[in-house]
TORBAMAR-650464 format. One record per residue (C-alpha): residue number from 0; x, y, z; chain; residue in one letter. Coordinates in steps of 0.1 Angstrom, whole numbers, plus 5000, padded with zeros to 4 digits. Example, Ala and Ser with C-alpha at 12.3 -4.5 7.8 and 13.67 -1.06 7.14 Angstrom:
% TORBAMAR-650464
+-----+------+------+------+---+---+
!   k !   c1 !   c2 !   c3 ! c ! r !
+-----+------+------+------+---+---+
!   0 ! 5123 ! 4955 ! 5078 ! A ! A !
!   1 ! 5137 ! 4989 ! 5071 ! A ! S !
+-----+------+------+------+---+---+
% end
This chain:
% TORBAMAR-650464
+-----+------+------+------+---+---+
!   k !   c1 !   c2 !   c3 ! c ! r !
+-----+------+------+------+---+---+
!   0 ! 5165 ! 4830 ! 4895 ! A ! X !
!   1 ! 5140 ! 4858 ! 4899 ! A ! X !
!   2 ! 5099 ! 4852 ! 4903 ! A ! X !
!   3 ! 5080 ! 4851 ! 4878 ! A ! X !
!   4 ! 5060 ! 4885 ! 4870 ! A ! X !
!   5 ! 5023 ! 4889 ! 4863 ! A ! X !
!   6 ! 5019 ! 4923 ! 4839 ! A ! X !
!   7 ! 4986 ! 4941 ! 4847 ! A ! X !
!   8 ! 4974 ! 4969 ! 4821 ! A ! X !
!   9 ! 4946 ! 4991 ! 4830 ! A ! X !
!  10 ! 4927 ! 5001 ! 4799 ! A ! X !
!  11 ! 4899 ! 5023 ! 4785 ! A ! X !
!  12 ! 4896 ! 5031 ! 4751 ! A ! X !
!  13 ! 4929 ! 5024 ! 4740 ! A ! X !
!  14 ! 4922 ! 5002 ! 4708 ! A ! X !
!  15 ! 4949 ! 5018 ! 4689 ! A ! X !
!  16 ! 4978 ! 5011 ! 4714 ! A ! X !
!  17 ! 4971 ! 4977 ! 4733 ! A ! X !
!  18 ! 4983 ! 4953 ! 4708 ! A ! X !
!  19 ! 5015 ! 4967 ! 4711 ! A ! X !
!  20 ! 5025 ! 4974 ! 4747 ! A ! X !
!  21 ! 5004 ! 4934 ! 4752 ! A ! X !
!  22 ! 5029 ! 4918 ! 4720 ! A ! X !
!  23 ! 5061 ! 4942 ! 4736 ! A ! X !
!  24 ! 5054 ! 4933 ! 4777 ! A ! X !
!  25 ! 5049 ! 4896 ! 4766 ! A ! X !
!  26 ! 5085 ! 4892 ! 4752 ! A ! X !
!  27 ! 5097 ! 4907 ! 4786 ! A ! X !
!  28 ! 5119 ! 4882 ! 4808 ! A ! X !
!  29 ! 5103 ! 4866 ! 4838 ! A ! X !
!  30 ! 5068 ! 4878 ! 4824 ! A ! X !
!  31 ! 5046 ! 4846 ! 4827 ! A ! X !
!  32 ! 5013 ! 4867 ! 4820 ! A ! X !
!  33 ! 4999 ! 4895 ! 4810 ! A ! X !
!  34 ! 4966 ! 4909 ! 4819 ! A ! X !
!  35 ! 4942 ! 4936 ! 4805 ! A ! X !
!  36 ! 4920 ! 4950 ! 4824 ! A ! X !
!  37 ! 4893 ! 4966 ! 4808 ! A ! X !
!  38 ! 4876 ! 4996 ! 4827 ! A ! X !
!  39 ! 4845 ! 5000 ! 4804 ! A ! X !
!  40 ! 4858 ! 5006 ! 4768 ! A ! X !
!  41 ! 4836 ! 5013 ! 4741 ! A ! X !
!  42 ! 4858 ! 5009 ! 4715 ! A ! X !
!  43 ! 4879 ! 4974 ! 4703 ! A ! X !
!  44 ! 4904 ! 4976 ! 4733 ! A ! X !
!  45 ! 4894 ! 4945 ! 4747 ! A ! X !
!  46 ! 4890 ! 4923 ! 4717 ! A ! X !
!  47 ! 4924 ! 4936 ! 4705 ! A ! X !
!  48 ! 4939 ! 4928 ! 4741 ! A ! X !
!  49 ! 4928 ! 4896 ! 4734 ! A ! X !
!  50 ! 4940 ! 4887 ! 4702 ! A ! X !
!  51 ! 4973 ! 4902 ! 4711 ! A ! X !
!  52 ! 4976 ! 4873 ! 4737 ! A ! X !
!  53 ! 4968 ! 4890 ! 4770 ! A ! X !
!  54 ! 4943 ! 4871 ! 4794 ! A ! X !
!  55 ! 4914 ! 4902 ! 4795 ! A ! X !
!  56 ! 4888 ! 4908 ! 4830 ! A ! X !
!  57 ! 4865 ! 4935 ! 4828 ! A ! X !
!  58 ! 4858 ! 4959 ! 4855 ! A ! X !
!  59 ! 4831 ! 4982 ! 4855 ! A ! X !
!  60 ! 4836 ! 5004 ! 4879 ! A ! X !
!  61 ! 4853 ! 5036 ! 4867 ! A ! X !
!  62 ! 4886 ! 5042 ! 4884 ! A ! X !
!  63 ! 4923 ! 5035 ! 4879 ! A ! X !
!  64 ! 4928 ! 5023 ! 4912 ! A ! X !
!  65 ! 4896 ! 4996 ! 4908 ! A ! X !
!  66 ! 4910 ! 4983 ! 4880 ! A ! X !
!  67 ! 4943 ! 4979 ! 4896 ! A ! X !
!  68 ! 4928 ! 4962 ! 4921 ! A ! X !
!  69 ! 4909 ! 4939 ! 4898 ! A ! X !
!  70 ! 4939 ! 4933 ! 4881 ! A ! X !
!  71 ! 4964 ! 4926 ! 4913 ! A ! X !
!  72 ! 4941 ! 4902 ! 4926 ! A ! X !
!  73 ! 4930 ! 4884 ! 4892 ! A ! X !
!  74 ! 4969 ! 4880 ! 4889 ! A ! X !
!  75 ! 4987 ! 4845 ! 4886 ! A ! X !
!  76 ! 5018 ! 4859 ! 4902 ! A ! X !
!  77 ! 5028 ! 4876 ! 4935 ! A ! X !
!  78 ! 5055 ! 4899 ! 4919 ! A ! X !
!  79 ! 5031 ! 4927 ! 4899 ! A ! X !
!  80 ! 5041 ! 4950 ! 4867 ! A ! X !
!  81 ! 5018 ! 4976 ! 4859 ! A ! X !
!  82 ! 5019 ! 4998 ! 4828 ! A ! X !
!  83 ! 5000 ! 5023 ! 4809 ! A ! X !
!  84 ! 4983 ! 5015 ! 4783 ! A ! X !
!  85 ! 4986 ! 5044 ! 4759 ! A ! X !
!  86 ! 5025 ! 5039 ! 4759 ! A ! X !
!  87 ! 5039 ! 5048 ! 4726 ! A ! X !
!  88 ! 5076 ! 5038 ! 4715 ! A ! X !
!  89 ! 5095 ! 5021 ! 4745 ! A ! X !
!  90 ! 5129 ! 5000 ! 4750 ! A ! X !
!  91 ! 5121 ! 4964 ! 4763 ! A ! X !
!  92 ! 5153 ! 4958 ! 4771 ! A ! X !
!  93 ! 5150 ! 4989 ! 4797 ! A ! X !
!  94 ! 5119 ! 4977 ! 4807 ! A ! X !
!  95 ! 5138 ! 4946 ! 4818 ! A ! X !
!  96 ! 5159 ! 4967 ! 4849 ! A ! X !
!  97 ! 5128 ! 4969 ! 4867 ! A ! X !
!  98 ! 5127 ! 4929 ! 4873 ! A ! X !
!  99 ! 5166 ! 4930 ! 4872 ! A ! X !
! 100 ! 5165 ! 4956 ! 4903 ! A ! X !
! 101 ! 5143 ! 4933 ! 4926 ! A ! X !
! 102 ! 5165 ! 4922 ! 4956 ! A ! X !
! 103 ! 5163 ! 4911 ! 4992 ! A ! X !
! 104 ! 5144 ! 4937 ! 5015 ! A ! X !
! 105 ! 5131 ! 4953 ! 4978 ! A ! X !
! 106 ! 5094 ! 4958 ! 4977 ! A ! X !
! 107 ! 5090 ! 4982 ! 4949 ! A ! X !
! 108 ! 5105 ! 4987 ! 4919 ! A ! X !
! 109 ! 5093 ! 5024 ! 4900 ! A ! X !
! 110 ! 5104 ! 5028 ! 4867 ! A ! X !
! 111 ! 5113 ! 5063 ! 4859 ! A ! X !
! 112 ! 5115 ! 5073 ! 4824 ! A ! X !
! 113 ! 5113 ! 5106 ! 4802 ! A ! X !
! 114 ! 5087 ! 5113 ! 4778 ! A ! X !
! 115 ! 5093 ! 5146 ! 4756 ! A ! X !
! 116 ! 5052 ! 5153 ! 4760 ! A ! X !
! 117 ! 5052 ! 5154 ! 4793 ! A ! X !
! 118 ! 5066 ! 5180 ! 4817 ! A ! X !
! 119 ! 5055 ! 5163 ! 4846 ! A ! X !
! 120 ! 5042 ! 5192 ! 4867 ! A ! X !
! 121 ! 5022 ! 5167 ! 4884 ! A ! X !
! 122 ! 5052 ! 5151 ! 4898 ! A ! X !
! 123 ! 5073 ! 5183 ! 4902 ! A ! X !
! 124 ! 5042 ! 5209 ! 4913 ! A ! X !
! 125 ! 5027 ! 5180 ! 4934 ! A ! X !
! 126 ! 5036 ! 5153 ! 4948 ! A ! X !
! 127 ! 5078 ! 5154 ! 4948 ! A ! X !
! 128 ! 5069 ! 5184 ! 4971 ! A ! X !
! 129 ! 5043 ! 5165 ! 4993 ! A ! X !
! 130 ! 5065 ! 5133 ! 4996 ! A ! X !
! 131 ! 5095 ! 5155 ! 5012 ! A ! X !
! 132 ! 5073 ! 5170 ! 5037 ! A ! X !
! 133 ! 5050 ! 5144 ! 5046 ! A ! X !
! 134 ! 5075 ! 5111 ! 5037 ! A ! X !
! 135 ! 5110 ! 5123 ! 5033 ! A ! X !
! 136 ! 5123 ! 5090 ! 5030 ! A ! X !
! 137 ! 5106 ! 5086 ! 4996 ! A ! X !
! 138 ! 5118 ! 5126 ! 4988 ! A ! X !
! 139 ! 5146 ! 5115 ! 4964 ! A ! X !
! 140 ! 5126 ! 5094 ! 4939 ! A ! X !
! 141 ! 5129 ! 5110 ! 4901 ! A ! X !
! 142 ! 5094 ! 5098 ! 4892 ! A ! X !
! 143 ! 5075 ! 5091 ! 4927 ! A ! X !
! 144 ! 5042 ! 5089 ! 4906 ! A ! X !
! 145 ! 5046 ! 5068 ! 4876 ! A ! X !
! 146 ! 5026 ! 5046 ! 4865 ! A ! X !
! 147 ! 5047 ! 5019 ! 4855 ! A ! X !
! 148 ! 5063 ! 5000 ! 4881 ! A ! X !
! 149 ! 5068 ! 4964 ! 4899 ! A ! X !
! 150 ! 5058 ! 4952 ! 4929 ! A ! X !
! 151 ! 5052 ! 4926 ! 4953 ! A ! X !
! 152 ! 5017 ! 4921 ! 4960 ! A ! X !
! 153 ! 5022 ! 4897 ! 4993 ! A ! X !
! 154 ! 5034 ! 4925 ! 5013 ! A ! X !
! 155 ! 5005 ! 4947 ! 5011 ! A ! X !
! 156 ! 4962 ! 4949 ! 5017 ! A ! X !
! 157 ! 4959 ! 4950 ! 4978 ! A ! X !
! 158 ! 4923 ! 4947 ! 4984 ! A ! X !
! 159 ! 4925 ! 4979 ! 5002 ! A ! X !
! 160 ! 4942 ! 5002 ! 4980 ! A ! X !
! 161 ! 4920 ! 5033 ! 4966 ! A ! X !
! 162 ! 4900 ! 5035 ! 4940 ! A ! X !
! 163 ! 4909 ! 5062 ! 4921 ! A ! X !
! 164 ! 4941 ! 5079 ! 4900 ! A ! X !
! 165 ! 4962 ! 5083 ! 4931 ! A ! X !
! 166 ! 4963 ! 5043 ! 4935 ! A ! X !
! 167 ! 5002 ! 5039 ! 4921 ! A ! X !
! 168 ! 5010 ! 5064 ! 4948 ! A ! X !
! 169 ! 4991 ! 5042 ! 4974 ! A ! X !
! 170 ! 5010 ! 5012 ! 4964 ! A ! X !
! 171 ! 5043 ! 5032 ! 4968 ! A ! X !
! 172 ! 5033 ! 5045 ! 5005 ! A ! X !
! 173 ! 5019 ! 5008 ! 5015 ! A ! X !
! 174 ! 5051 ! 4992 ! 5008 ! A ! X !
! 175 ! 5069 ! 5020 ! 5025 ! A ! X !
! 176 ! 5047 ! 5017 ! 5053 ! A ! X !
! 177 ! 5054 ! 4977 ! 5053 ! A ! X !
! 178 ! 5094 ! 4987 ! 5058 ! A ! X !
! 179 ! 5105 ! 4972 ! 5024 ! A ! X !
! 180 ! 5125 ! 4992 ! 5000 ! A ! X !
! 181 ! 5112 ! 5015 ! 4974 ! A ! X !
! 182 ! 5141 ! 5014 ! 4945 ! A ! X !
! 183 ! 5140 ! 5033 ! 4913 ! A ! X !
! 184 ! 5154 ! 5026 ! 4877 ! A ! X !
! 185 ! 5159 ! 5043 ! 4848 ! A ! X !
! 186 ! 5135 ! 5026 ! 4815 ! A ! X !
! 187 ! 5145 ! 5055 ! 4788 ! A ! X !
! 188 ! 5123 ! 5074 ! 4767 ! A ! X !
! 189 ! 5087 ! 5067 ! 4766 ! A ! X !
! 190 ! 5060 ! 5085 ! 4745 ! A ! X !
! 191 ! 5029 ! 5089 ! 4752 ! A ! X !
! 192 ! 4998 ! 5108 ! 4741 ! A ! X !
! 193 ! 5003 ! 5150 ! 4741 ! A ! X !
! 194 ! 4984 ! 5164 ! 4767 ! A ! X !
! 195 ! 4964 ! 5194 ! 4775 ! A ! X !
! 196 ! 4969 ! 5208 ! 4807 ! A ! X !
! 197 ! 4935 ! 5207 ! 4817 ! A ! X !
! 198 ! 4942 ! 5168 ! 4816 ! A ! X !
! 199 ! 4962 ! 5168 ! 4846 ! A ! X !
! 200 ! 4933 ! 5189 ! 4874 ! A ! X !
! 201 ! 4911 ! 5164 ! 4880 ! A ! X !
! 202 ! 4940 ! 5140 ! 4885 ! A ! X !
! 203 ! 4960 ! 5169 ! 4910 ! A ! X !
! 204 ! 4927 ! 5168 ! 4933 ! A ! X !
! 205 ! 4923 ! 5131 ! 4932 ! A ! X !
! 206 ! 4962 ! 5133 ! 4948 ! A ! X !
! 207 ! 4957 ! 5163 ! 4966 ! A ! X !
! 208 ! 4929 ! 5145 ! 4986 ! A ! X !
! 209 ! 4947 ! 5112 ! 4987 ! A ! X !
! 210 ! 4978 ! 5130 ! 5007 ! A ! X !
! 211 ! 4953 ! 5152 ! 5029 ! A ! X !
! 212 ! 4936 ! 5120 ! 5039 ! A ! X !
! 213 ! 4966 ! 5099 ! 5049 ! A ! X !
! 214 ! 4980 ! 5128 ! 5070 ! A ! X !
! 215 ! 4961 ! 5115 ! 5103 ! A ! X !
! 216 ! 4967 ! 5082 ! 5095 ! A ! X !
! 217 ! 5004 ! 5080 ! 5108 ! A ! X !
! 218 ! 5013 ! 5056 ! 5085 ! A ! X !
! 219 ! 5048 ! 5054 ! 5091 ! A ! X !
! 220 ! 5041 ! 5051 ! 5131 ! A ! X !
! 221 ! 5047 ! 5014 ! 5139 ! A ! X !
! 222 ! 5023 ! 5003 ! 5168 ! A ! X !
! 223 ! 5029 ! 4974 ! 5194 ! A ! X !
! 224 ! 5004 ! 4964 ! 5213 ! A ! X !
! 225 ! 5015 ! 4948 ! 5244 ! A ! X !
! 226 ! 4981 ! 4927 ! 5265 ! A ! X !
! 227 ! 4978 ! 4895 ! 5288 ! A ! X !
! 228 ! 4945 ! 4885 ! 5272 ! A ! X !
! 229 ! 4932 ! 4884 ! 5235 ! A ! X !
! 230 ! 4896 ! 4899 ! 5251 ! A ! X !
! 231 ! 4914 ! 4931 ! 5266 ! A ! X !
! 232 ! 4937 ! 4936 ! 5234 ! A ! X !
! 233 ! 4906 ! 4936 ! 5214 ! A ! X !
! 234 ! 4882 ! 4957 ! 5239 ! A ! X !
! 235 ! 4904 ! 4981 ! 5244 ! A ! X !
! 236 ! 4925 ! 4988 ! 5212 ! A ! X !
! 237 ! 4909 ! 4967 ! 5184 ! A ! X !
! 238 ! 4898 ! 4992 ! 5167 ! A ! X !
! 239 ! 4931 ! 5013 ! 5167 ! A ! X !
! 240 ! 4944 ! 4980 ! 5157 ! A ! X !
! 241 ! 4922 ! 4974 ! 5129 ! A ! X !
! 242 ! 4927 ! 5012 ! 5116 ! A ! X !
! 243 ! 4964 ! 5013 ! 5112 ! A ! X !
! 244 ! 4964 ! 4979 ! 5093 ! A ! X !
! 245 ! 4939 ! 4991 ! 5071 ! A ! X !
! 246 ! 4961 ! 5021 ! 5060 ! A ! X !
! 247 ! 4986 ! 5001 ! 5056 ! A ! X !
! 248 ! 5008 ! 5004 ! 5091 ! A ! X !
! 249 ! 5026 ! 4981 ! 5107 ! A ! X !
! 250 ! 5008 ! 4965 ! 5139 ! A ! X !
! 251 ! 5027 ! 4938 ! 5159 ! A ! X !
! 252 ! 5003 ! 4925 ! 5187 ! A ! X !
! 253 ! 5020 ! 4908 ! 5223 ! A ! X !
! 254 ! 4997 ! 4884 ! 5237 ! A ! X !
! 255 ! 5001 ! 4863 ! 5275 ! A ! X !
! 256 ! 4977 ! 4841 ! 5261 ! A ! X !
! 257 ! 4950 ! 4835 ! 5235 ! A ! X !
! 258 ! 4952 ! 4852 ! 5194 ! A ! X !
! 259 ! 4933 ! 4828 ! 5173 ! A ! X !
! 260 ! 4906 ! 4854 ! 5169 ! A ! X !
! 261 ! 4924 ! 4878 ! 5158 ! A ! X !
! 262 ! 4946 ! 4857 ! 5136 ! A ! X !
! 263 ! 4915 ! 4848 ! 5121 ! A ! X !
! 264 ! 4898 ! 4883 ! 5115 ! A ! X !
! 265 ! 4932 ! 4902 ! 5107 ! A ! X !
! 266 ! 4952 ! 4873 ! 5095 ! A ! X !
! 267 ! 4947 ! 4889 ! 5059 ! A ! X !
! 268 ! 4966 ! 4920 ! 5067 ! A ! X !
! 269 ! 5008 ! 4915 ! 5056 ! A ! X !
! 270 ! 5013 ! 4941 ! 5080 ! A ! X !
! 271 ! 4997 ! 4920 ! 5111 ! A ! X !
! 272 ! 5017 ! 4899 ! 5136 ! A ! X !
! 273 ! 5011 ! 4881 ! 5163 ! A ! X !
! 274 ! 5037 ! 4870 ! 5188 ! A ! X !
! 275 ! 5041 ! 4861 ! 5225 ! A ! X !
! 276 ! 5044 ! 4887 ! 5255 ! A ! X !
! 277 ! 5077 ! 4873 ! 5263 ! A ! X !
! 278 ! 5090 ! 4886 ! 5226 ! A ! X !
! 279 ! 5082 ! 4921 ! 5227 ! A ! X !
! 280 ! 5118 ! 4933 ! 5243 ! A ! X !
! 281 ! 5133 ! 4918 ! 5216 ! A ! X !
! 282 ! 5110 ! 4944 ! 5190 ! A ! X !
! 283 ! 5125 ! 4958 ! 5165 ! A ! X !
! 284 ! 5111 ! 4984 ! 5141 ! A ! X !
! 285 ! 5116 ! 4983 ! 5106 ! A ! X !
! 286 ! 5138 ! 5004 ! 5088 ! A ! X !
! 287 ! 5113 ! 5030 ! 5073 ! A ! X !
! 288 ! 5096 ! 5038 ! 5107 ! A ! X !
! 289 ! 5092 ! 5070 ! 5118 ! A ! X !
! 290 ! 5082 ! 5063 ! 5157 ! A ! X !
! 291 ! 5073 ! 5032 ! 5173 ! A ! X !
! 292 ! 5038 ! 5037 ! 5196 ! A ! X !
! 293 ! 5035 ! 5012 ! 5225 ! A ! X !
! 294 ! 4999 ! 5005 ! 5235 ! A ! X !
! 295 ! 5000 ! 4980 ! 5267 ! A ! X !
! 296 ! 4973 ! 4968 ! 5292 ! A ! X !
! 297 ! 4976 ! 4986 ! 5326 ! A ! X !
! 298 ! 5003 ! 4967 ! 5345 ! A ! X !
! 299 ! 5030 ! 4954 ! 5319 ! A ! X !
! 300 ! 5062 ! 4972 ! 5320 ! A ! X !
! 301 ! 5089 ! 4979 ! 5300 ! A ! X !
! 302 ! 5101 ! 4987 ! 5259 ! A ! X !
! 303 ! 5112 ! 4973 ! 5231 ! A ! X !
! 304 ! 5149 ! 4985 ! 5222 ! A ! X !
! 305 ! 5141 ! 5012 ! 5196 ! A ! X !
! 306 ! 5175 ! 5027 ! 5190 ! A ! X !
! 307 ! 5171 ! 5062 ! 5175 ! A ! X !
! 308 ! 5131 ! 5063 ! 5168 ! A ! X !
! 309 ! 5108 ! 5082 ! 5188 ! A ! X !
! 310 ! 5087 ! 5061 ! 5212 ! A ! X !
! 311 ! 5056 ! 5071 ! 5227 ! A ! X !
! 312 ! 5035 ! 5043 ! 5254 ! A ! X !
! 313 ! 5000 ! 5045 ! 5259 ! A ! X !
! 314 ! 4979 ! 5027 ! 5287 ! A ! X !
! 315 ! 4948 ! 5008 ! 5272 ! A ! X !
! 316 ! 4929 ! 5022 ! 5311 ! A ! X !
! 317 ! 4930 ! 5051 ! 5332 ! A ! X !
! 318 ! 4924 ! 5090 ! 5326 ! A ! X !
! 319 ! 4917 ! 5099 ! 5295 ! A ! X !
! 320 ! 4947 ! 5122 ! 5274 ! A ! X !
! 321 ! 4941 ! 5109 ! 5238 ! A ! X !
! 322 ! 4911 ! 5099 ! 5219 ! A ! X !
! 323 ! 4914 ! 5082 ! 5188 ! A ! X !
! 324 ! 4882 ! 5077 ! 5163 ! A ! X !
! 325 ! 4869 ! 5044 ! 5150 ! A ! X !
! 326 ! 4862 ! 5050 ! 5114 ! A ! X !
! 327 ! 4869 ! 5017 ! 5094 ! A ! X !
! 328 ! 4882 ! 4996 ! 5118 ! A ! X !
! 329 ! 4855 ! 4992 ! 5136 ! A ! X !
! 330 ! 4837 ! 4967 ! 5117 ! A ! X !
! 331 ! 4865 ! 4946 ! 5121 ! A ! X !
! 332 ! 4867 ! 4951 ! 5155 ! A ! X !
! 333 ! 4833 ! 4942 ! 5158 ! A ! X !
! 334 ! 4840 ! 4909 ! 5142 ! A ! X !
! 335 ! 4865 ! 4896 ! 5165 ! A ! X !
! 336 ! 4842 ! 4905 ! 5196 ! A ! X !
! 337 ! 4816 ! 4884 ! 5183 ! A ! X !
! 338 ! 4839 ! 4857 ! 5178 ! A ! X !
! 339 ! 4852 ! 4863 ! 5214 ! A ! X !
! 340 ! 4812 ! 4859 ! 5226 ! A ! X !
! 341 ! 4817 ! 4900 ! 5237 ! A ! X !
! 342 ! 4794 ! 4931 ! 5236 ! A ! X !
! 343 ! 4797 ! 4937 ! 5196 ! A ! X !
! 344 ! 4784 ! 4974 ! 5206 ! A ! X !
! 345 ! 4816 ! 4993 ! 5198 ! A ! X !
! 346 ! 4820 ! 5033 ! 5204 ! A ! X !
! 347 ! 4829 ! 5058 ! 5184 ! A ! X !
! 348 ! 4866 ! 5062 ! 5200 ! A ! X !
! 349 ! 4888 ! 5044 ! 5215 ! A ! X !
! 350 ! 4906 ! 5062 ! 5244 ! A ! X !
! 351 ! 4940 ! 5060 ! 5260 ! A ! X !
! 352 ! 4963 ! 5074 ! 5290 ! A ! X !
! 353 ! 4996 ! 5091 ! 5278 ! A ! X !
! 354 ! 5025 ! 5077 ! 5302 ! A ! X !
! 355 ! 5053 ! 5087 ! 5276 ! A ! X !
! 356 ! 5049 ! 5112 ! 5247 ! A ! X !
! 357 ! 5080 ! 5104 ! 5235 ! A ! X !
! 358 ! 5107 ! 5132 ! 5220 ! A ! X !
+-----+------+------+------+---+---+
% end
C-alpha cells in the first residue's frame, strides 16, 4: 500500500478557482490532506480554501518557491503533491497515475499534461534545451517544468530550495542530485488561464538565473571525503563539505575516528553520510552521478570502485592547484569548529592539491 500524500497548493488571488481544485485533490486516493498556502491574497482565496476543506497557512513573503517551502514543511506527510491553483477542467482519475507511478528508487513523480492555452515555450525555448546540455539525464522529460508533480520530501534540504518561480525545477534537480529517479506520467488535458506572452519574461529570467547559478555548483559531482580525524575533515574541507550539501549534492564523509559534530551540524542534510574509513573501498556512486571527487587527508591511499564515472582525487595539504570559494557553507563550517573548540575564523577558500584530474 502506497504512503499517504500531503497536497500543497500555492495560491494568490485565486478566489474563483480554489474551491474546486481543494473539493477535486481531496477525493484523490492516498491524499490524507490538503493544504493552501496563501501567498498574500487580497481577494477570498483563503476563506474559500477553507471552506472547501483544505487546512490554509499564510505566507507573506512573495515567491512561489517560499510558499512551497511553507507548504512542504507545514505538511503532515513525507510524500508531497503540488498543484496549481488556477487549474481549470482536469481528470482525477489521471491525476491518480502520479501516486500510482511511485516505486522503489522513485523520487519524483512530474505530471505532464496538455493544456490547449499554453504553448509552453517556456519549456520548449528554455529549459528542455538547458536540461540536455547541462543535465542530460533529465533531457527526455515531456514537461521538465510543470508545476504539478509528487515528491518525496525526506530525500531532499526542502528548507533550502529557492525562493522564487524556478522552485519546481529545483525540486526536480535536488532529487536528481540525490540519485533517485525522476519518472513522468501522462494526467491529460488541463486548462488553465490564457496567457499573454508577456506573462512568461519575468518567469524565463527567474530560470535563466536559476540554471546560470547552479552551473558551478557541480551538482551531479558526488564528493567522498576520505580523513583520520573529524578536526582535519572539518579544517580542511568543511566548507566544500557544507557547499555541495547545500546545493543539493551528494557528500559521503570517511572518518578513522570521531563524526558526532558533524552528524550534529549536517545531520539535517538527506544527502549527508557518515561512515567509517574502512568503508570507503566498498563506495559506490549513485546511479545519476556524473563524476565521483575524492577529497582525502595527505597519507590515505587508494579509491572507491567507480566503474565507468570519471574520478578525480584531491589532497586536503600540499601545493596549491585548485581553489574552491566558501560562499554559504561557511557558516556551517563555522559551526562545527566551534563545537570542535577550533579557530572559528574561516577563509574565504578552501584550497586543494590535484593528484588525479580524472578523464
Amino acid at each position: 500500500m502506497h504512503a499517504p500524500i500531503s497536497v500543497i497548493i500555492p495560491a494568490r488571488d485565486e478566489a474563483e478557482t480554489i474551491a474546486q481544485v481543494v473539493a477535486t485533490m481531496q477525493d484523490l486516493p492516498c491524499v490524507a490532506e490538503v493544504v493552501v498556502i496563501d501567498n498574500g491574497s487580497t481577494d477570498a482565496t483563503a476563506a474559500r480554501a477553507q471552506a472547501a476543506g483544505a487546512r490554509v497557512i499564510a505566507e507573506a513573503r512573495r515567491g512561489m518557491g517560499n510558499a512551497v517551502r511553507s507548504g512542504v514543511a507545514a505538511a503532515a506527510h513525507d510524500w508531497v503533491m503540488k498543484v496549481d491553483a488556477d487549474l481549470g477542467r482536469f481528470d482525477t482519475a489521471l491525476f491518480a497515475r502520479m501516486a500510482e507511478a511511485r516505486a522503489p528508487g522513485v523520487g519524483l513523480v512530474k505530471g505532464a499534461w496538455n493544456d490547449p492555452n499554453d504553448p509552453m515555450p517556456m519549456t520548449r525555448l528554455l529549459v528542455a534545451p538547458a536540461l540536455r546540455l547541462m543535465f542530460p539525464g533529465l533531457g527526455d522529460l515531456r514537461a521538465p517544468n510543470t508545476g504539478i508533480y509528487l515528491f518525496d520530501r525526506s530525500r531532499i534540504a526542502h528548507e533550502r530550495l529557492i525562493s522564487d518561480y524556478a522552485v519546481d525545477i529545483d525540486v526536480m534537480l535536488r532529487i536528481h542530485a540525490a540519485g533517485a529517479e525522476v519518472a513522468e506520467v501522462d494526467i491529460g488535458r488541463i486548462v488553465h488561464d490564457t496567457r499573454n506572452p508577456n506573462h512568461y519574461s519575468g518567469m524565463a529570467q527567474e530560470i535563466l538565473a536559476f540554471f546560470l547559478s547552479r552551473q558551478p555548483l557541480g551538482l551531479l559531482d558526488e564528493v567522498v571525503v576520505m580523513a583520520e580525524t573529524e578536526a582535519g575533515a572539518v579544517h580542511h574541507a568543511g566548507g566544500v563539505i557544507a557547499e555541495k550539501l547545500i546545493s543539493g549534492a551528494r557528500v559521503s564523509v570517511y572518518l578513522q575516528e570521531g563524526g558526532a559534530v558533524l552528524d550534529a551540524v549536517l545531520g539535517g542534510f538527506p544527502t549527508y553520510r557518515r561512515a567509517p574509513l574502512a568503508e570507503a573501498a566498498r563506495h559506490v556512486p549513485h546511479a545519476n552521478a556524473a563524476r565521483l571527487r575524492i577529497i582525502r587527508a595527505a597519507g590515505i591511499g587508494g579509491s572507491a570502485p567507480v566503474g565507468s564515472v570519471p574520478v578525480e582525487v584531491w589532497e586536503m595539504r600540499g601545493a596549491a592547484d585548485v581553489s574552491v570559494p566558501l560562499e554559504a557553507g561557511a557558516p556551517l563550517k563555522r559551526a562545527a569548529l566551534e563545537r570542535l573548540g577550533l579557530s572559528t575564523q574561516v577563509p574565504p577558500h578552501e584550497t586543494f592539491r590535484i593528484v588525479d584530474g580524472g578523464s
